[in-house]
C-alpha positions as CSV (number, residue, x, y, z in Angstrom):
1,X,72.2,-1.5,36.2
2,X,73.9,-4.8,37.4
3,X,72.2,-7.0,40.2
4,X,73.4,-7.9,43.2
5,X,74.1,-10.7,44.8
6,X,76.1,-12.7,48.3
7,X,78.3,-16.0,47.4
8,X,78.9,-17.4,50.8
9,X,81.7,-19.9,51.0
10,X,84.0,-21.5,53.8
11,X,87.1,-20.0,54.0
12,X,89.0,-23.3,55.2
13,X,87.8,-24.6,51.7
14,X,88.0,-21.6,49.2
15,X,88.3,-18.3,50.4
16,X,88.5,-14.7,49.7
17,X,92.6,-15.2,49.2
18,X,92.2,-17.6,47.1
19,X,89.8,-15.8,44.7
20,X,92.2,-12.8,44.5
21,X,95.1,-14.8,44.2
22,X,93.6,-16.2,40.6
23,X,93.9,-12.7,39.4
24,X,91.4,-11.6,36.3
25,X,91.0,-15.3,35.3
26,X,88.8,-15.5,38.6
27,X,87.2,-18.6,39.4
28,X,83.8,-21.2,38.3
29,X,81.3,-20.4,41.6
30,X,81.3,-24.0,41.5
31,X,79.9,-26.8,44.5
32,X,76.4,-25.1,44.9
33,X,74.0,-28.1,45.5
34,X,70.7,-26.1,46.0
35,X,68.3,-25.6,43.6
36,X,67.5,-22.3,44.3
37,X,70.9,-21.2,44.6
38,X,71.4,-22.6,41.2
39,X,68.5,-20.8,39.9
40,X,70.0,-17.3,41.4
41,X,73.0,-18.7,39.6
42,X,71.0,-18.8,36.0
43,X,69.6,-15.7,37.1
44,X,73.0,-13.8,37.3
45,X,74.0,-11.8,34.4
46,X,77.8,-11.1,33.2
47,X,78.6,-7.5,35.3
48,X,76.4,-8.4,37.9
49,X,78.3,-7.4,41.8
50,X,78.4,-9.9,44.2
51,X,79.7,-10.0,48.1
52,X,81.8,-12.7,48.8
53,X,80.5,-14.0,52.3
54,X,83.0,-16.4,54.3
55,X,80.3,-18.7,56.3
56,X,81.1,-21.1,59.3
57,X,84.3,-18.9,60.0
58,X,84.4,-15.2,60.6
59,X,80.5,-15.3,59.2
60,X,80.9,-11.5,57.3
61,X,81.2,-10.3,53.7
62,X,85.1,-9.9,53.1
63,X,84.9,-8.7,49.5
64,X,83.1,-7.6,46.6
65,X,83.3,-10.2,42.9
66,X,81.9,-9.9,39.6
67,X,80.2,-12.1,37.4
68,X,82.6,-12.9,34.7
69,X,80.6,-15.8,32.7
70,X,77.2,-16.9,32.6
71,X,76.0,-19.8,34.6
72,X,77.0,-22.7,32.4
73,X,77.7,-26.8,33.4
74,X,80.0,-27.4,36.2
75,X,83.1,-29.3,35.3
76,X,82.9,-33.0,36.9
77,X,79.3,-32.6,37.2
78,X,78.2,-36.4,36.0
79,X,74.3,-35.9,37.2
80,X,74.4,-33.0,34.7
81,X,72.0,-30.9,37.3
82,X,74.6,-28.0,38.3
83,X,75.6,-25.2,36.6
84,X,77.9,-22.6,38.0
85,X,79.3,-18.8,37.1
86,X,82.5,-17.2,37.0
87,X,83.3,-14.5,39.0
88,X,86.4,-12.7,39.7
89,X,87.9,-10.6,42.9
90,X,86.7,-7.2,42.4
91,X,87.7,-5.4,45.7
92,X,88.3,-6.3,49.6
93,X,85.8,-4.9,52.2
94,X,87.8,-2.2,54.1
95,X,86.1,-3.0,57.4
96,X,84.9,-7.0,57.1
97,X,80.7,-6.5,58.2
98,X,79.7,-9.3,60.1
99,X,76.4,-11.5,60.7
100,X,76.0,-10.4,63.8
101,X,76.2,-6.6,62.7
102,X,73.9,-7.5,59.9
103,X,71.2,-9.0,62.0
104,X,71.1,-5.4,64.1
105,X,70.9,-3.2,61.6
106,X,67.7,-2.7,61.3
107,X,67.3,-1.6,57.5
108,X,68.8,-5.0,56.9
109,X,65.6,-7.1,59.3
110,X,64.5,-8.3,55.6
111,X,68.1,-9.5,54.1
112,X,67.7,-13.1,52.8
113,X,71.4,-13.8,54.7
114,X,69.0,-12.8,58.1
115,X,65.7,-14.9,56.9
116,X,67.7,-17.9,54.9
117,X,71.1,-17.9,55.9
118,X,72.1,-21.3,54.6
119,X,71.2,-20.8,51.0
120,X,74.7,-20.0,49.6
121,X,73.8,-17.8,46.7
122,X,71.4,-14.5,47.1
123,X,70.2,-11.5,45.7
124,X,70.7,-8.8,47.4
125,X,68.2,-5.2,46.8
126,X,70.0,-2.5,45.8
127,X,69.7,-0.4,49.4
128,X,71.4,-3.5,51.0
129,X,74.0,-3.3,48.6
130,X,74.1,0.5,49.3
131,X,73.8,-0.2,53.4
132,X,76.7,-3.3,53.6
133,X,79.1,-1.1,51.7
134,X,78.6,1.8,54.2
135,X,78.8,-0.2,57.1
136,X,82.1,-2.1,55.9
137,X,83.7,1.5,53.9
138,X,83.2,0.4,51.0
139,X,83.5,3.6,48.2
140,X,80.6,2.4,46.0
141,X,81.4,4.5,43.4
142,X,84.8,2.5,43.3
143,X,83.3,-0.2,42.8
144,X,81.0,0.5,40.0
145,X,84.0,1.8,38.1
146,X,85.8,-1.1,38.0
């Protein structure tokens, strides 16, 4: 069973777009400069569902990726500390769920994004998952085939 996971990036610097426009070749989850998001990171297995998270603007999960490569060194790294995965566009949210939905649903009081909602990668329990993908239409059956 694959984990799952939230990738939160700005859209004015990489967005949702721009990970579905690079197709199956997806894109290194590269940039993180947290320890413990780098350790969720090394965590991450190849399979693994993540929602893609647009923070700063629009604050709500757009889309759902997958881990496509193993954390591994980031390219132009020279402190040699970060490592990053690869993960490409799985599937849009139908119906975008937003922070401020989040933080009233009440089954989601315990969500890291709603405790810690600047560290930029998280896991995510599986009735989170199960409740975000409700909430935004998502067919998680869909999902799980792709």
């Amino acid at each position: 069973m694959p984990a799952h996971w939230l990738l939160k990036s700005e859209p004015d610097a990489f967005s949702w777009d721009d990970l579905v426009a690079r197709g199956a070749k997806g894109e290194p989850w590269s940039g993180v400069r947290n320890f413990q998001a780098r350790a969720n990171m090394r965590a991450m297995e190849v399979g693994d569902l993540a929602f893609f998270y647009h923070s700063n603007i629009g604050k709500e999960v757009v889309g759902v990726c997958e881990v496509t490569k193993l954390a591994h060194p980031e390219v132009g790294d020279e402190t040699g500390k970060w490592e990053c995965v690869d993960v490409k566009a799985i599937a849009a949210m139908p119906k975008p769920v937003t922070l401020e939905v989040i933080k009233a649903t009440p089954r989601l009081a315990s969500m890291v994004l709603v405790r810690n909602s600047r560290l930029s990668v998280q896991p995510v329990t599986p009735a989170e998952w199960k409740q975000i993908c409700r909430m935004g239409g998502m067919d998680i059956g869909k999902i799980a085939d792709q």
